[in-house]
Steps between C-alpha positions, in 0.01 A plus 500: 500500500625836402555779745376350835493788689675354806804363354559847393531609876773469751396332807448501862713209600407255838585178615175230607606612866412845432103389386232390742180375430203523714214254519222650662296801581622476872837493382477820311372674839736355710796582274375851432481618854877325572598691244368800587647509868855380346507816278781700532529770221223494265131343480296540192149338421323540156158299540137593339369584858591492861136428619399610844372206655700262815816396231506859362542667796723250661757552179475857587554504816818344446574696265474805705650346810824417279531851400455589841785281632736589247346851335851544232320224319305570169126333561289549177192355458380521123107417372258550234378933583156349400432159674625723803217730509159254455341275711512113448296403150139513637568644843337843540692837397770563732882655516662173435865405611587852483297604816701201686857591366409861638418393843833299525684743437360751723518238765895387469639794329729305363722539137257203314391685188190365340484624051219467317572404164204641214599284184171600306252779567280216602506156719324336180752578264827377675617499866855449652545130457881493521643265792808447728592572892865653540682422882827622442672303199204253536262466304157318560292486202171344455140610300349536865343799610525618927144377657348207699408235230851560326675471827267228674390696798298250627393185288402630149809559271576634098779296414751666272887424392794643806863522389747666685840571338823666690624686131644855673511639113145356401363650861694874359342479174075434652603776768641717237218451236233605817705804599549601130130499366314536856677646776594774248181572314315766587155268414623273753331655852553384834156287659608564854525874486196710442354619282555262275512692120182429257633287150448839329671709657726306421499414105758675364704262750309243403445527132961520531494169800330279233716623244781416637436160623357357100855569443716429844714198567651358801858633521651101465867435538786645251673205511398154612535424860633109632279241580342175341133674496441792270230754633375830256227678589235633293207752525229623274192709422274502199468281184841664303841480597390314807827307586316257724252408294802408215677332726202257593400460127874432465470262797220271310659528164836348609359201712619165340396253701239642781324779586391548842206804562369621862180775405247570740221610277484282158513793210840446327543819248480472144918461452498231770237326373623446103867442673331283736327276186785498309765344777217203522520446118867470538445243784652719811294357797318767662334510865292708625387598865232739578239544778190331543220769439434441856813570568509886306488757735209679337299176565190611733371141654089486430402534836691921482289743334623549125632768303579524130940413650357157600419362080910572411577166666262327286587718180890359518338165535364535159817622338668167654184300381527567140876539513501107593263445267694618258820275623327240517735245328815656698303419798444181443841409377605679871740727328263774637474448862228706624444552921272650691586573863248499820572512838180538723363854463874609490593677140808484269721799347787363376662603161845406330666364201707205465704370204691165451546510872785730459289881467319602780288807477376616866223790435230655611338531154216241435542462135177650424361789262519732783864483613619440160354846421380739768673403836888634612691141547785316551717230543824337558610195249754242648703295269599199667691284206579214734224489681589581874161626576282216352501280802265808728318590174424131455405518896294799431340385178400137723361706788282676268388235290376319841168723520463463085258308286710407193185590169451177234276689321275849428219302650677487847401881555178642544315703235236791476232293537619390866583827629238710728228669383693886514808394368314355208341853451822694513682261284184491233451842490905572464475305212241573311593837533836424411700658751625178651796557205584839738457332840764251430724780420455642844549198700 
C-alpha cells in the first residue's frame, strides 16, 4: 500500500514494560485516583464530561486536594463547553456540571482549572470527544468519560478499553497539543470561574479554535525514540484532511490476515464500510464486537418513560441487521465473526482497531458517521511487530468475549416488527420521511 500515513512518521518508542492494560471498570477508578495522589508535576484530563454525581465529585475532590498538597503542580481539567452546561438527556433544565465545578472551587480554592472546550456552535453538530489522562510522563488513555457507570460506583458499570503507557515524550506531545489549542484560545473559558462567557461572544474565537484544529497535528517526535513498541498519536476534526480518520481507513486497508473492530454503536461510515467489504473479498478474517442494544447507553428499559433518545438503540440494530444480511455467506464461512456483548443491565463502550495482531489502535472514536465527520478525536496507534502486547490483548479480547453471543445469522437479531409500539413509530415515520439517511449521520 502506498503512502501509509504512519510509516511516514517517527515514533514514540517503549518497551512491553512501559504498557499496562487494565481489565475492568474498577480498575480504571482505582488506577485513576493512585495516580492522581502520586502526581508530582503535571495532571491533565481531556474527557467528554466530568459528571457531578458520587464518582464525579470524588475525582474532583482529589483533584483539588492534590493541588492543595502540592499547589506548584499544573491541575487542568479539560471537557466538552457544551455537555458542561445541560442537565442529563431527559432530566429537567438545569446548570449542568458547570454549577458543580464552580462550587469546588469556591470550596478548596485550590489551582485545579476546569476549560470548556466549544468544538461546534452546537452539542448536535460535534462535541469534544478527544481522550487521554496525563500524571506526569504517564499517560492513561481510555474512551471513558469521569462519572458513576464509567467508573462503577456501585454495581452498574460502561465498560470501555484502559491503557496506561510511561512514554515522557508521548505524555509532552498530548500536554502540549491541550495547552496549544485550549489553554491558549481565547474560545476556550474557564467552567469554574464565573461568569462563564456565552458561545457568541465568543465567535470570532471560535470561528479561529475550529480553524485551527481541521488543520492541527500532534507535535510527534523529530526523530524516532528506542523501544520495541512504536506509539504516534493522531487527532482529527471534520470529513477533509482528518488525519485520524486516514489513518483508520489506512488501518483496514493494510490488514492481511485479520481485522479486529471494537464500536459501540453499529454505523460504520461509508469509507469503512466499502474498505470493510473489500478486505472480506480478499479473505482477511474480520471480527467484530459491539454492544448488545441492551447494552447502548441510550437504551431506556420499557418499564422508564420514553423519549424519542430511547429508538437509536434499535435504529443501529437495523444497520447491523441488514449489514449481516448482506454478509451472509462470510458469515457462514466464519470469516466474519460477528459478537454481541451483554452483561446484565450493565452497557458496553469500547472502540479500537486491530490488524494482523501487530497494529493496535486505542481510541475514543466509535467508527461511526458522527466521529468520522463532526466530533474533535483522537488516538494513539502502537506498532508492535513482534507481538509483545498480544498475550493482554488476547486476555482482554477473552474477557470480553465472555459476556458475547457470537451471530450465525441476520435472523439471530430482532427486527421492526418485534420492537415496541413507539419505537416502531419513530423508526416508521423517520423513514418514510426519509430522514433516517440524516440521523445516521448524527449518531
Amino acid at each position: 500500500m502506498q503512502n501509509v500515513l504512519w510509516q511516514q512518521m517517527p515514533a514514540f518508542g517503549l518497551n512491553s514494560t512501559d504498557i499496562e492494560v487494565l481489565f475492568s471498570a474498577k480498575q480504571y477508578k482505582q488506577r485513576l485516583l493512585s495516580l492522581i495522589a502520586q502526581a508530582t508535576t503535571r495532571i491533565y484530563l481531556t474527557a467528554l464530561y466530568l459528571q457531578d454525581d458520587e464518582a464525579g465529585r470524588e475525582i474532583l475532590t482529589a483533584l483539588h486536594e492534590a493541588s492543595l498538597a502540592n499547589p506548584k503542580m499544573e491541575v487542568k481539567v479539560f471537557v466538552d463547553y457544551h455537555r458542561a452546561q445541560r442537565g442529563l438527556i431527559g432530566a429537567s433544565s438545569q446548570e449542568g456540571n458547570a454549577k458543580f465545578y464552580f462550587d469546588f472551587a469556591k470550596e478548596f480554592d485550590s489551582n485545579v482549572q476546569i476549560f470548556g472546550v466549544p468544538v461546534k456552535a452546537k452539542e448536535l453538530f460535534g462535541v469534544l470527544h478527544a481522550k487521554g489522562f496525563v500524571f506526569d510522563d504517564t499517560v492513561l488513555y481510555s474512551g471513558a468519560s469521569l462519572n458513576n457507570v464509567y467508573l462503577q460506583q456501585e454495581q452498574r458499570y460502561r465498560l470501555d478499553r484502559y491503557f496506561i503507557l510511561k512514554q515522557q515524550k508521548l505524555a509532552d506531545a498530548m500536554v502540549g497539543f491541550l495547552e496549544q489549542n485550549f489553554v491558549q484560545s481565547d474560545a476556550v473559558p474557564r467552567l469554574d470561574l464565573r461568569p462563564i462567557p456565552r458561545l457568541v461572544e465568543m465567535k470570532a474565537a471560535h470561528k479561529q479554535l475550529v480553524k485551527h484544529l481541521k488543520t492541527f497535528q500532534y507535535e510527534n517526535v523529530n526523530s524516532a525514540v528506542d523501544g520495541k513498541i512504536k506509539a504516534r498519536l493522531f487527532c482529527g476534526l471534520a470529513r477533509r484532511g482528518n488525519q485520524l480518520n486516514r489513518t483508520i481507513k489506512q488501518l483496514f486497508e493494510s490488514a492481511q490476515s485479520e481485522l479486529i473492530l471494537y464500536t459501540p454503536y453499529f454505523n460504520f461510515p461509508a469509507p469503512l464500510l466499502r474498505t470493510l467489504a473489500k478486505k472480506l473479498k480478499q479473505g482477511v478474517k474480520v471480527t467484530i464486537v459491539v454492544g448488545d442494544k441492551t447494552a447502548n447507553d441510550f437504551y431506556l428499559p420499557p418499564e422508564e418513560p420514553f423519549s424519542k433518545i430511547g429508538a437509536l438503540p434499535y435504529l443501529y440494530e437495523t444497520i447491523l441487521h441488514r449489514f449481516l444480511e448482506r454478509k451472509h455467506q462470510y458469515i457462514e464461512s466464519k470469516q466474519l465473526n460477528v459478537y454481541l456483548w451483554k452483561d446484565d443491565n450493565n452497557s458496553f463502550h469500547l472502540k479500537g482497531v486491530s490488524v494482523d495482531k501487530q497494529l493496535h489502535l486505542l481510541t475514543g472514536h466509535n467508527l461511526n458517521p458522527r466521529a468520522w465527520g463532526l466530533d474533535l478525536e483522537n488516538g494513539i496507534l502502537l506498532a508492535d511487530k513482534e507481538g509483545l502486547l498480544q498475550p493482554d490483548l488476547e486476555k482482554e479480547k477473552q474477557q470480553i468475549l465472555a459476556h458475547c453471543t457470537q451471530l450465525t445469522s441476520y435472523a439471530d437479531v430482532e427486527t421492526i416488527d418485534n420492537y415496541p409500539d413507539p419505537v416502531k413509530k419513530i423508526l416508521g415515520q423517520a423513514k418514510r420521511v426519509k430522514v433516517d439517511f440524516i440521523i445516521k449521520r448524527f449518531i
